[in-house]
N, CA, C and O of each residue as an XYZ file, in Angstrom:
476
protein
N      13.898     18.073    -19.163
C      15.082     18.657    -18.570
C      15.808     17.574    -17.793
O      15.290     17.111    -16.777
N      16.829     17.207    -18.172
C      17.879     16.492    -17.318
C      18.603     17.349    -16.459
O      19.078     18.457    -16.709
N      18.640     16.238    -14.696
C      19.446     16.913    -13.903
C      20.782     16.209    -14.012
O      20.807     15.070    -13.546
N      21.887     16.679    -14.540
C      23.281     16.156    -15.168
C      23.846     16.433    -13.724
O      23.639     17.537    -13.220
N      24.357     15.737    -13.233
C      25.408     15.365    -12.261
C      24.953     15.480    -11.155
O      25.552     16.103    -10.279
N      24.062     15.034    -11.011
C      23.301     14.695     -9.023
C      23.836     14.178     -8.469
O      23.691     14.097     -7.249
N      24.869     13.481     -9.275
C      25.362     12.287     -7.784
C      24.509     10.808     -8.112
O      25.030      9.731     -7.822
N      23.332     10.877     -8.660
C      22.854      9.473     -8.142
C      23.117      8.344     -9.482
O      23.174      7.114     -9.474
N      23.214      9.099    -10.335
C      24.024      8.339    -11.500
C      25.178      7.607    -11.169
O      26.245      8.105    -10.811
N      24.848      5.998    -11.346
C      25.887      5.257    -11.358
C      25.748      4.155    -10.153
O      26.223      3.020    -10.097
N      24.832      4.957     -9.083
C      24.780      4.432     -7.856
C      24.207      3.729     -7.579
O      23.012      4.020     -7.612
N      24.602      2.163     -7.056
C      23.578      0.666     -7.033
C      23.079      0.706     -5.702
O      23.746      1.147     -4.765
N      21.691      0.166     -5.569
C      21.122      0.090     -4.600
C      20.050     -0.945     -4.385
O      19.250     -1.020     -5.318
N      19.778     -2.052     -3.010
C      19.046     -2.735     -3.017
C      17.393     -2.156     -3.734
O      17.016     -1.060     -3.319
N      16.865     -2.576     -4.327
C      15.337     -2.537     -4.654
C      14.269     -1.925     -3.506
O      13.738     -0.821     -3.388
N      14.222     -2.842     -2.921
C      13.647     -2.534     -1.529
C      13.764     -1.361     -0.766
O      12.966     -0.621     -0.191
N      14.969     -1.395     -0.920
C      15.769     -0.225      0.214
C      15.297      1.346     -0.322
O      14.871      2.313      0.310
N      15.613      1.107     -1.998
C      15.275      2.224     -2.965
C      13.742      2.790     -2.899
O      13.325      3.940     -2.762
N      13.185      1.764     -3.023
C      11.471      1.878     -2.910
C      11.190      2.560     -1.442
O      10.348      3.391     -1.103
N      12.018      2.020     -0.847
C      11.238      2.760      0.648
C      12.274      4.258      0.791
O      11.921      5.130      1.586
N      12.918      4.348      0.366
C      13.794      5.860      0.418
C      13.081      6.489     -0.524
O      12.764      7.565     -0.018
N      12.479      6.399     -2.041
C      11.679      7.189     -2.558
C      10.450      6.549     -2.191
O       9.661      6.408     -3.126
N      10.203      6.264     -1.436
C       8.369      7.080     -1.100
C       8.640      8.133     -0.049
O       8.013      9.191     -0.106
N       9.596      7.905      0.978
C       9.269      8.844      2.772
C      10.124     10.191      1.117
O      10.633     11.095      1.780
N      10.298     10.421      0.086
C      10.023     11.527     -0.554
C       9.589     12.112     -1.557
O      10.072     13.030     -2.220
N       8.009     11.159     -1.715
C       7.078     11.532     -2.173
C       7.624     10.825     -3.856
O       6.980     11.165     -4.848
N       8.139     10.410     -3.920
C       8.733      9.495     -5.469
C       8.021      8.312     -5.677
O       8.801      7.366     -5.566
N       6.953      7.967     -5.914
C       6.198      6.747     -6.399
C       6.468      5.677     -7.466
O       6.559      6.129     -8.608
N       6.603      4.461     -7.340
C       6.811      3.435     -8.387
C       5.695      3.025     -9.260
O       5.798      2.716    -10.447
N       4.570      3.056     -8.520
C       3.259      2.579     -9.190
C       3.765      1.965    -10.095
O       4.931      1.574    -10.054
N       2.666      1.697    -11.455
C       2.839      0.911    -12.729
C       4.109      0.581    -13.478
O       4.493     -0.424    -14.076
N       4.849      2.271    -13.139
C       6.155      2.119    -14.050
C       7.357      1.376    -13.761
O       8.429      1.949    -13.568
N       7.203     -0.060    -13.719
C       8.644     -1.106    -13.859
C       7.970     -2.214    -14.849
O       6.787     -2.464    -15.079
N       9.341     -2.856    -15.411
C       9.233     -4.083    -15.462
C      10.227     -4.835    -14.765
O      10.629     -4.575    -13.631
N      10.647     -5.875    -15.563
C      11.442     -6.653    -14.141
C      12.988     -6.652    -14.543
O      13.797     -7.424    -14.028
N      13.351     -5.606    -15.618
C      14.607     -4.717    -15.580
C      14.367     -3.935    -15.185
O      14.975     -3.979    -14.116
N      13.705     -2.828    -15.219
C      13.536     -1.635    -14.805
C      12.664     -0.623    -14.196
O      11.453     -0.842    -14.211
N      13.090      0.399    -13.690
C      11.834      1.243    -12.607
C      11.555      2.715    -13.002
O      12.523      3.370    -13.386
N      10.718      3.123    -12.966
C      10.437      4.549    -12.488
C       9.955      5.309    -11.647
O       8.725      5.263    -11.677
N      10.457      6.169    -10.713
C       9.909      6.954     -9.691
C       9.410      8.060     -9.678
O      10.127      8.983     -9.290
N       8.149      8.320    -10.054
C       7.472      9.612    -10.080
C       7.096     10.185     -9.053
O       6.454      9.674     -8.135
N       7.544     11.502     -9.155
C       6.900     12.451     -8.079
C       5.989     13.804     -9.157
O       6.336     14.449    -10.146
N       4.869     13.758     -8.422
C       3.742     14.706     -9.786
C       3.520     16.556     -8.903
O       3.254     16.871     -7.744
N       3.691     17.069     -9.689
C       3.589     18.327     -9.240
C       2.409     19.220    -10.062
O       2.258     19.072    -11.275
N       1.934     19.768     -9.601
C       0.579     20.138     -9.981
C       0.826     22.404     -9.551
O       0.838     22.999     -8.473
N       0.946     22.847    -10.788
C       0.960     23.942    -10.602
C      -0.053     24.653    -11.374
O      -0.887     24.221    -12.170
N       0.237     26.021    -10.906
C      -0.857     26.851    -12.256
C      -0.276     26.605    -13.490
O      -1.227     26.443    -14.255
N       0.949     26.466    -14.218
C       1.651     26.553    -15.287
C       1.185     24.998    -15.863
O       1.151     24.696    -17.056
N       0.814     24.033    -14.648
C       0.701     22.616    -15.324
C       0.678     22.054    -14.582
O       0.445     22.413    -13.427
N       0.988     20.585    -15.081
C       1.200     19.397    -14.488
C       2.600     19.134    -14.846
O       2.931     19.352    -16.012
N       3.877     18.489    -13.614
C       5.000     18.579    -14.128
C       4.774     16.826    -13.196
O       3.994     16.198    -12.480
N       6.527     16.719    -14.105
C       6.586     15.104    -13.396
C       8.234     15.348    -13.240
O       8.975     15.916    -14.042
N       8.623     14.649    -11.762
C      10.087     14.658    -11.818
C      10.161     13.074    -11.495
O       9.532     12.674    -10.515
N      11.151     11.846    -12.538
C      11.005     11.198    -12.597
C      12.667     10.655    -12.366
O      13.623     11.270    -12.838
N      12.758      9.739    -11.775
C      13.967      8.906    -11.607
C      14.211      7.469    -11.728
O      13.450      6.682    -11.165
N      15.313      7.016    -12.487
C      14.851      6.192    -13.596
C      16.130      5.001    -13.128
O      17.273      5.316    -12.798
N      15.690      3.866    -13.191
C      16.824      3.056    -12.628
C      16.884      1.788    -13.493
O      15.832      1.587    -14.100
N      18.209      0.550    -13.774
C      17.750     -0.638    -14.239
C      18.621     -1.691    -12.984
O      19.436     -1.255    -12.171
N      18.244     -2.929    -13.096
C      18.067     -4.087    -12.286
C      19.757     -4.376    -12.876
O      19.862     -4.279    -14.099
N      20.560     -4.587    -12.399
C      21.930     -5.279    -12.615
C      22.326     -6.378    -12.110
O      23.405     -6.853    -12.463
N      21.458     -7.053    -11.099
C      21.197     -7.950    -10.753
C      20.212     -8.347    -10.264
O      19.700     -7.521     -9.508
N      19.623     -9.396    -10.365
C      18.355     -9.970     -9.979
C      16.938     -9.341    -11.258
O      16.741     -9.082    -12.445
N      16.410     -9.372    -10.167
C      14.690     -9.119    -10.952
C      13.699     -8.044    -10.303
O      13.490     -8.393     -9.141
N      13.234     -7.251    -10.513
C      12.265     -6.276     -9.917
C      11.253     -7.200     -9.689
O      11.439     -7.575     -8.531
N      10.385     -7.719    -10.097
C       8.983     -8.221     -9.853
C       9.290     -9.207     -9.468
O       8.652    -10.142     -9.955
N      10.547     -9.636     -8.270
C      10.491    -10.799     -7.295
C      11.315     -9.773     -6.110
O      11.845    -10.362     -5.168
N      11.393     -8.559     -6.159
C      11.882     -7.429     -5.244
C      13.196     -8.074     -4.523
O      13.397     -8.067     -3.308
N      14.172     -8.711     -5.662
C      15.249     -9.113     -5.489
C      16.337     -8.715     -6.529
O      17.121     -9.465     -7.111
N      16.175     -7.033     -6.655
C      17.256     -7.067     -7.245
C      18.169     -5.977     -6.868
O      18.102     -5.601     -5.698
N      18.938     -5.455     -7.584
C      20.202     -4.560     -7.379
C      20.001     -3.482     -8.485
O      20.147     -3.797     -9.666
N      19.532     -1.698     -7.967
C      19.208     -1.202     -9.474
C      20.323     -0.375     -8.983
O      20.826     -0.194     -7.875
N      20.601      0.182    -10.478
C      21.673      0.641    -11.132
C      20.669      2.586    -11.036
O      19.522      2.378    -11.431
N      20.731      3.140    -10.903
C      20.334      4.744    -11.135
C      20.759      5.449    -12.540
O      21.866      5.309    -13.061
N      19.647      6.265    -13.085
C      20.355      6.781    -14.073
C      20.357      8.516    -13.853
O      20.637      9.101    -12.807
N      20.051      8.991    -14.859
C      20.113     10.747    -14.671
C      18.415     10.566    -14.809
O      17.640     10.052    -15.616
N      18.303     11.501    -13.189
C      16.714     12.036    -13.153
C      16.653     13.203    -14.540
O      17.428     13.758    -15.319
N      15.342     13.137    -14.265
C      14.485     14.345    -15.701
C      13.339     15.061    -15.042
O      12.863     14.727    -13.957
N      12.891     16.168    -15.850
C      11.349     16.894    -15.134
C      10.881     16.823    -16.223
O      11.613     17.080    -17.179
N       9.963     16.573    -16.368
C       8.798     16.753    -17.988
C       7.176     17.835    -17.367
O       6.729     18.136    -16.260
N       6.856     18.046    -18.486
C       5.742     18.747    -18.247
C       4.729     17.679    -18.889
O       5.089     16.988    -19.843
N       3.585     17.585    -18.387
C       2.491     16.504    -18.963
C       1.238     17.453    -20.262
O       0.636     18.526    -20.286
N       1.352     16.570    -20.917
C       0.286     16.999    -22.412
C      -0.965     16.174    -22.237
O      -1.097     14.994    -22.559
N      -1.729     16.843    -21.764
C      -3.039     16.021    -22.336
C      -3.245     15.591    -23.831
O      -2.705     16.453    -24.524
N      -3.668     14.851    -24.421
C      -3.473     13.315    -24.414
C      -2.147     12.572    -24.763
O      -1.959     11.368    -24.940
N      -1.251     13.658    -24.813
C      -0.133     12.964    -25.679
C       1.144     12.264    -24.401
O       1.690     11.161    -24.433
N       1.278     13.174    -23.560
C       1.833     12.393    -22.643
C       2.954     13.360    -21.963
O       2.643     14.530    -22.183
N       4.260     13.243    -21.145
C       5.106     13.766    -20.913
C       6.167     14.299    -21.416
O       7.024     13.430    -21.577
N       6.570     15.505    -21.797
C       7.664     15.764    -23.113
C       8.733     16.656    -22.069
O       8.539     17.568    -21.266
N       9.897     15.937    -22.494
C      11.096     16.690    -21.634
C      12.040     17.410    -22.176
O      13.118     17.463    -21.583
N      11.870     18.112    -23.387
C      12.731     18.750    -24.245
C      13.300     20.182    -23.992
O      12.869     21.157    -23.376
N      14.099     20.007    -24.496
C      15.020     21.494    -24.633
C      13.833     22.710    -24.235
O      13.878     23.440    -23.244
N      12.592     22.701    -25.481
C      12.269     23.800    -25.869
C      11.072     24.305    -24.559
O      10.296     25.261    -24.574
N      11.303     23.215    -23.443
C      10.026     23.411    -22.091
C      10.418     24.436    -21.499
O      11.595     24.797    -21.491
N       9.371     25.100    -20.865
C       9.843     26.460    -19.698
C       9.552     25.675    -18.122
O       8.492     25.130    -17.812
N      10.421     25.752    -17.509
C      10.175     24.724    -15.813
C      10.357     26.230    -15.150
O      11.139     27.129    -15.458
N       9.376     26.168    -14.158
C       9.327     27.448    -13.253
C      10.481     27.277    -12.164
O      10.758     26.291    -11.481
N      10.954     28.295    -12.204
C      12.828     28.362    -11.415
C      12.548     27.610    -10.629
O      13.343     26.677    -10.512
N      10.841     27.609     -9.346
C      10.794     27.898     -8.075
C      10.846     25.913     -8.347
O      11.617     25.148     -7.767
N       9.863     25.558     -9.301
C       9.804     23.910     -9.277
C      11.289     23.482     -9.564
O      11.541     22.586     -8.758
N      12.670     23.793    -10.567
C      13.332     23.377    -10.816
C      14.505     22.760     -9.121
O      15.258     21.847     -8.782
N      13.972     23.892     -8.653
C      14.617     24.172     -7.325
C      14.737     23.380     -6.344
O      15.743     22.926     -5.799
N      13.163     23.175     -6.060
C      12.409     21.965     -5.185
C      12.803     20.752     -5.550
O      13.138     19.958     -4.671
N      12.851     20.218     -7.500
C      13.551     19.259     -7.856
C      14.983     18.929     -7.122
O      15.294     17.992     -6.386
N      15.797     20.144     -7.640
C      17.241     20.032     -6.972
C      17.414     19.186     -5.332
O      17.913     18.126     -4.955
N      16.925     19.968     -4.889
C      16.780     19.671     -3.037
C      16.145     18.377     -2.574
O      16.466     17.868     -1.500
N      15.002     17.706     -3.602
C      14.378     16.832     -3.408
C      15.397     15.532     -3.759
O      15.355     14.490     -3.104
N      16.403     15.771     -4.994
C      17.406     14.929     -5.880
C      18.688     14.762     -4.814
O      19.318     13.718     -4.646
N      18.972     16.283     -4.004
C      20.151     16.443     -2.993
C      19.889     15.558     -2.169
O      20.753     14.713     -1.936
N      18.597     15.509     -1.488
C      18.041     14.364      0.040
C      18.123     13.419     -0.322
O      18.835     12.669      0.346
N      17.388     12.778     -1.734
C      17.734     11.652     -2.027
C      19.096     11.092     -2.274
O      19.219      9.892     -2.030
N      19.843     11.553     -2.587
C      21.557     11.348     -2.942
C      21.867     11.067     -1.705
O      21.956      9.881     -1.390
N      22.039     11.829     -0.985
C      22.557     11.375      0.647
C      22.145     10.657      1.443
O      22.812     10.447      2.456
N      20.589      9.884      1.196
C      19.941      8.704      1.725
C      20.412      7.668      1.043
O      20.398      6.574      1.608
N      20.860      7.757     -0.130
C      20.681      6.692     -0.909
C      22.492      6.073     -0.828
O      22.937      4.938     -0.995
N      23.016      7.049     -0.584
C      24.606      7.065     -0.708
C      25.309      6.046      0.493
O      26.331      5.363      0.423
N      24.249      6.247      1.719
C      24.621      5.494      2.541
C      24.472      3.737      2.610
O      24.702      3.079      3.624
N      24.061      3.206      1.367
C      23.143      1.880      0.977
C      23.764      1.551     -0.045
O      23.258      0.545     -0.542
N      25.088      2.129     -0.893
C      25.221      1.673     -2.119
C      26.158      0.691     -1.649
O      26.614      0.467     -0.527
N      26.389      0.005     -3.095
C      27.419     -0.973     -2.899
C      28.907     -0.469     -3.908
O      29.924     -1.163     -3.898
């Protein structure tokens, strides 16, 4: 599921700055970059599943893995996780209203932290 028009699409932001605005909300980088690009997972764990709301950025200037660069934001997504196969974000998923929701509000805080840092 794509969240289409959050606001954070489009919006450049130091690396650093980004990393520390998604963790104080629970959005983790772990493994997922290279030194174009990032991902910020936040994992949600319900009775229905395991969901992932993920926010996805690339480097427009500089380099991630020298935490000197400038990322670019794209359109966040929610996927549901498949044992063994992996995360699938398609049309045909059911997202529980109450998680889609929490996404929203979690995507809103971030927009307005992040808004104040762009260039």
């Amino acid at each position: 599921m794509k969240f289409e028009n959050t606001g954070l699409e489009n919006l450049r932001i130091d690396f650093d700055r980004l990393n520390y605005i998604c963790r104080s909300h629970k959005l983790v980088l772990a493994g997922q970059w290279d030194y174009e690009r990032v991902t910020f997972d936040r994992r949600f764990d319900l009775k229905e599943g395991t969901y992932y709301l993920r926010v996805f950025g690339y480097a427009v200037e500089g380099d991630v893995g020298s935490s000197d660069a400038t990322i670019q934001l794209m359109t966040p997504v929610l996927g549901k996780y498949y044992y063994p196969h992996g995360v699938e974000y398609g049309e045909d998923e059911n997202f529980p209203a109450s998680l889609v929701e929490t996404c929203e509000k979690i995507l809103s805080d971030l927009k307005n932290e992040v808004e104040q840092f762009t260039f």
